[in-house]
C-alpha distance (Angstrom), angle and dihedral (degrees) to the residues before:
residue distance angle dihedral
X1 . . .
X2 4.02 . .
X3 3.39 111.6 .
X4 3.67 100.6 91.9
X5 3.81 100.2 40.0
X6 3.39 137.5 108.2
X7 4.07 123.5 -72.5
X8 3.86 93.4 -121.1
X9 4.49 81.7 52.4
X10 3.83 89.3 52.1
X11 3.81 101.0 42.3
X12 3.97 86.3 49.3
X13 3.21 95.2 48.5
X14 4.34 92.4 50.0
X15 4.04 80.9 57.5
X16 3.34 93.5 51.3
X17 3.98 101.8 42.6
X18 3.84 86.9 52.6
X19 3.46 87.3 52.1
X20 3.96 101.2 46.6
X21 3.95 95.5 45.4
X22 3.73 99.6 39.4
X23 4.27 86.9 52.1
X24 3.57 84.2 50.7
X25 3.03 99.7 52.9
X26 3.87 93.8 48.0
X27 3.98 92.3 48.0
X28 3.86 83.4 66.3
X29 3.84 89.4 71.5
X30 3.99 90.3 59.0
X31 3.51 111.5 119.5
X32 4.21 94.1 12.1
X33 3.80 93.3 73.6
X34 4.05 114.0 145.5
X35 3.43 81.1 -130.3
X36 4.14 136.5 14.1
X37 3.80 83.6 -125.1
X38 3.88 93.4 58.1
X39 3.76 88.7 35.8
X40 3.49 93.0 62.9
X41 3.59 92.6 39.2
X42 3.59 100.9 61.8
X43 4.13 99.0 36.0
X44 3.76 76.8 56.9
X45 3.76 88.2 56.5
X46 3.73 94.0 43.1
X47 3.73 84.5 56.9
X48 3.70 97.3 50.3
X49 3.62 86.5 49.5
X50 3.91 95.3 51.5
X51 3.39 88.5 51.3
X52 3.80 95.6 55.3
X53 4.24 90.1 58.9
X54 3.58 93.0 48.9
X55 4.18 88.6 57.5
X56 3.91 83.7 48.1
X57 4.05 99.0 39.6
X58 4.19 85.1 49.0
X59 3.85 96.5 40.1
X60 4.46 84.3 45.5
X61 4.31 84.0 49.1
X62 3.47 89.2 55.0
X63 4.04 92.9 57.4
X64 3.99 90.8 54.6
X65 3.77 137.0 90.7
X66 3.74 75.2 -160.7
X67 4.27 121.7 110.8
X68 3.96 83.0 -121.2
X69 3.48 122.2 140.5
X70 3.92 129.3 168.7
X71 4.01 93.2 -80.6
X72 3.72 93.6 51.9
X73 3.37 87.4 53.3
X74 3.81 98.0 58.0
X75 4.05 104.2 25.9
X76 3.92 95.4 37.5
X77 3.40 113.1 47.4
X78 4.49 125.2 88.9
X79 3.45 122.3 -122.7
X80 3.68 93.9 -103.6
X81 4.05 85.0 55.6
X82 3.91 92.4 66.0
X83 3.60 121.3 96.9
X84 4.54 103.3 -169.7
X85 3.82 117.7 127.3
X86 4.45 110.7 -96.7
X87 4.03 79.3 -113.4
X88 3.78 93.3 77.4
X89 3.58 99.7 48.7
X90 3.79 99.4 49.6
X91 4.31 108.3 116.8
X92 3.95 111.5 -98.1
X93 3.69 87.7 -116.8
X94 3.92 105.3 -178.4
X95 4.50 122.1 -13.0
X96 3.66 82.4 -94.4
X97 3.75 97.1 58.8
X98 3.74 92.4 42.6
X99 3.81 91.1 47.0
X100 3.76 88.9 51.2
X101 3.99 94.8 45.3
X102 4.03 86.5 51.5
X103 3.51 94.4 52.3
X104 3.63 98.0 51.5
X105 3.73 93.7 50.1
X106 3.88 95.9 39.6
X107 3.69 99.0 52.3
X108 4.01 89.7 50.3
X109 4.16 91.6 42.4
X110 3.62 94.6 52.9
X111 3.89 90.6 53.5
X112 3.02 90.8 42.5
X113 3.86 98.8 50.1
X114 3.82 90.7 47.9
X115 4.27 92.9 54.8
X116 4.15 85.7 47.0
X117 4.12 90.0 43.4
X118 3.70 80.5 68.1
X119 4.41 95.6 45.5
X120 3.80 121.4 131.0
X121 3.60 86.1 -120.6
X122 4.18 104.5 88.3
X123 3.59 89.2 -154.0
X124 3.59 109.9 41.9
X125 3.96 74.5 50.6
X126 3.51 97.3 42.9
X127 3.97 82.2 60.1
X128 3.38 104.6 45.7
X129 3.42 100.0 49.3
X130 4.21 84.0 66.7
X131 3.55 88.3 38.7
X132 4.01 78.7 58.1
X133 3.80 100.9 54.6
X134 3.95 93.6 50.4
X135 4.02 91.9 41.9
X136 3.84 82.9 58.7
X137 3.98 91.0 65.7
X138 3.67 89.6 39.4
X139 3.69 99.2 62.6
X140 3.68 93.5 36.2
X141 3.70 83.5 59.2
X142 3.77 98.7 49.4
X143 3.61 100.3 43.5
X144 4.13 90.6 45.4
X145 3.78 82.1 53.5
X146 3.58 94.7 44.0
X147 3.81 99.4 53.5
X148 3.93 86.1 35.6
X149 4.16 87.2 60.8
X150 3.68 95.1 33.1
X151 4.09 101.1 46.6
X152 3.97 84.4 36.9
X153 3.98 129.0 87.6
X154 3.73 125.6 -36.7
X155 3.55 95.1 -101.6
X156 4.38 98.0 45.5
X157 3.87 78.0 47.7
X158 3.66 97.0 48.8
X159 3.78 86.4 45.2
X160 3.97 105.7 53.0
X161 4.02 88.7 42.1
X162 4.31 88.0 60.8
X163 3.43 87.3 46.5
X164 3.90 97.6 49.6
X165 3.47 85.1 42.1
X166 4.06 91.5 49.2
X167 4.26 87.0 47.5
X168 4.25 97.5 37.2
X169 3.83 91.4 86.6
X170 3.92 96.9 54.3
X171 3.44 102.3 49.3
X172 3.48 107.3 69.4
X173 4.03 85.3 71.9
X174 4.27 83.1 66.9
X175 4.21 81.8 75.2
X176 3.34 106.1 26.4
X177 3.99 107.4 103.1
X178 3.52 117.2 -120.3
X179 3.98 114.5 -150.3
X180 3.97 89.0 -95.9
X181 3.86 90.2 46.4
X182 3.66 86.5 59.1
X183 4.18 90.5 42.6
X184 3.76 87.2 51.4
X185 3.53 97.7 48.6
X186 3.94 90.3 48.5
X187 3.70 86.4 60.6
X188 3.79 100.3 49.6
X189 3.53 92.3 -111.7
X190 3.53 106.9 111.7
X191 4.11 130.3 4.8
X192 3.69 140.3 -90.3
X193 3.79 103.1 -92.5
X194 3.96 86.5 -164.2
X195 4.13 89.5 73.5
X196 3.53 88.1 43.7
X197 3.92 97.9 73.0
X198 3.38 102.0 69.5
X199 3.66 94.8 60.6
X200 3.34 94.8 37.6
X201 4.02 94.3 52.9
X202 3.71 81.6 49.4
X203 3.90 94.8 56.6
X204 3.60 87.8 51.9
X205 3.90 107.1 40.1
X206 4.07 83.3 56.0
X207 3.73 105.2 44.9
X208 3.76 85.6 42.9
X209 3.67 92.8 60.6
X210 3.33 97.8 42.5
X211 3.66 92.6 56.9
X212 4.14 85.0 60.8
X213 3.89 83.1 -107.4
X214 4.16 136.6 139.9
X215 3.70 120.6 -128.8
X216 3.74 105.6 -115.5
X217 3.75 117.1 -104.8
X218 3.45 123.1 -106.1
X219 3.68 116.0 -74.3
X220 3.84 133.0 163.1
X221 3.13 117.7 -69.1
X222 3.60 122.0 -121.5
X223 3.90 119.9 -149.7
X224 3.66 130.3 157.6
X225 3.37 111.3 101.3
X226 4.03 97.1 97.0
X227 4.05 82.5 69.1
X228 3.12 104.6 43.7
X229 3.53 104.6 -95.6
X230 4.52 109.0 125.1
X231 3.63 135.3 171.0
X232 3.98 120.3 -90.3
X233 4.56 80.2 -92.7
X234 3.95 95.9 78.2
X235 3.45 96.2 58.2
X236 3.88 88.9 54.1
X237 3.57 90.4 46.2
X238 3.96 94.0 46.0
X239 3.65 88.5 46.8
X240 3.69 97.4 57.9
X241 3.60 100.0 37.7
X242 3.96 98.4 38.7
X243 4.25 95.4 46.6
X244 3.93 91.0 91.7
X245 3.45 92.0 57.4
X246 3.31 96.3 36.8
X247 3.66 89.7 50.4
X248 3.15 100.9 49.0
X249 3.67 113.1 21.1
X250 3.93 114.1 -160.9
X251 3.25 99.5 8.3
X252 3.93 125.4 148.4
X253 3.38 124.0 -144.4
């Protein structure tokens, strides 16, 4: 459905998976909240979220000769066929995990957003710039909850480090250029994710210490995800949230 379209479809459509899986993901935690206020808080993130991938499925229909629209996109498509970073399909696990999974993806989106907010492309600018504003709350949010967990008890403490630990090896992939991250950035549409890291790194290191936390060791990196190539969770994810569809394909509800 993707292989063979243009670089300005793919790159859209690597927004938008990150978006769609990661909101899924967070969705899961509706109803199990520690509290209702955090409950609420983060479905109302997840929404955000799935609203950023539908901008970037409908902007990516629009670059088609394709009969693709935004639901295609998201209930049609095989594993292989999705282009999100491994970080945003990893399981919730515990609130620390999930907190610590959010913050490594929010601190790198929001930079991210703010380099593409200034794109030769109006729209994929036009888009980021909102994706921008609600980023904002979203890493305000993680990195509250990060220091909250990490300057808390022993045990919250204990908890957020396993799950930074669990997340640290997955989210290198967020700024390592894919080959249509490096087309994109050729054309002036989106940035060089190489002179990114160093502020990113920097974001983390100092949150991260002032949560009373370590930096992870150095693991292996694991990549992939850019080409199509997930953990065993997306297919559990897709499986679950594509079976309506699936199902019952064309139907209206």
């Amino acid at each position: 459905m993707i292989a063979n379209e243009s670089p300005l479809f793919q790159y859209l459509i690597q927004l938008g998976d990150d978006a769609l899986i990661l909101s899924h993901r967070l969705s899961e935690w509706c109803g199990h909240g520690p509290v209702l206020e955090q409950d609420i808080a983060l479905t109302n993130i997840a929404l955000d979220i799935l609203g950023q991938s539908r901008l970037w499925y409908q902007y990516a229909a629009e670059q088609t000769t394709a009969e693709l629209d935004e639901d295609k996109l998201a209930y049609l498509r095989s594993d292989t066929e999705y282009r999100n970073v491994i970080l945003v399909e990893q399981p919730n696990g515990d609130w620390g995990q999930t907190v610590a999974r959010q913050f490594l993806h929010d601190n790198f989106k929001l930079l991210l957003f703010k380099e593409l907010a200034k794109s030769s492309q109006p729209v994929v600018a036009e888009i980021a710039h909102k994706c921008q504003i609600e980023t904002t709350y979203h890493v305000k949010w993680a990195n509250e909850w990060l220091v909250r967990l990490g300057d808390g008890t022993v045990e919250s403490n204990k908890r957020v480090q396993q799950g930074l630990n669990k997340m640290w090896r997955f989210h290198l992939e967020l700024i390592q250029p894919s080959g249509v991250d490096l087309e994109m950035h050729g054309m002036g549409i989106a940035p060089d994710l190489n002179e990114l890291k160093g502020q990113y790194a920097f974001i983390l290191e100092q949150i991260i210490k002032r949560a009373n936390l370590q930096i992870p060791k150095s693991q292996n990196v694991i990549t992939g995800g850019k080409k199509g190539i997930h953990s065993e969770h997306l297919g559990f994810i897709l499986a679950e949230m594509q079976h309506l569809q699936r199902s019952y394909p064309g139907q209206n509800w």
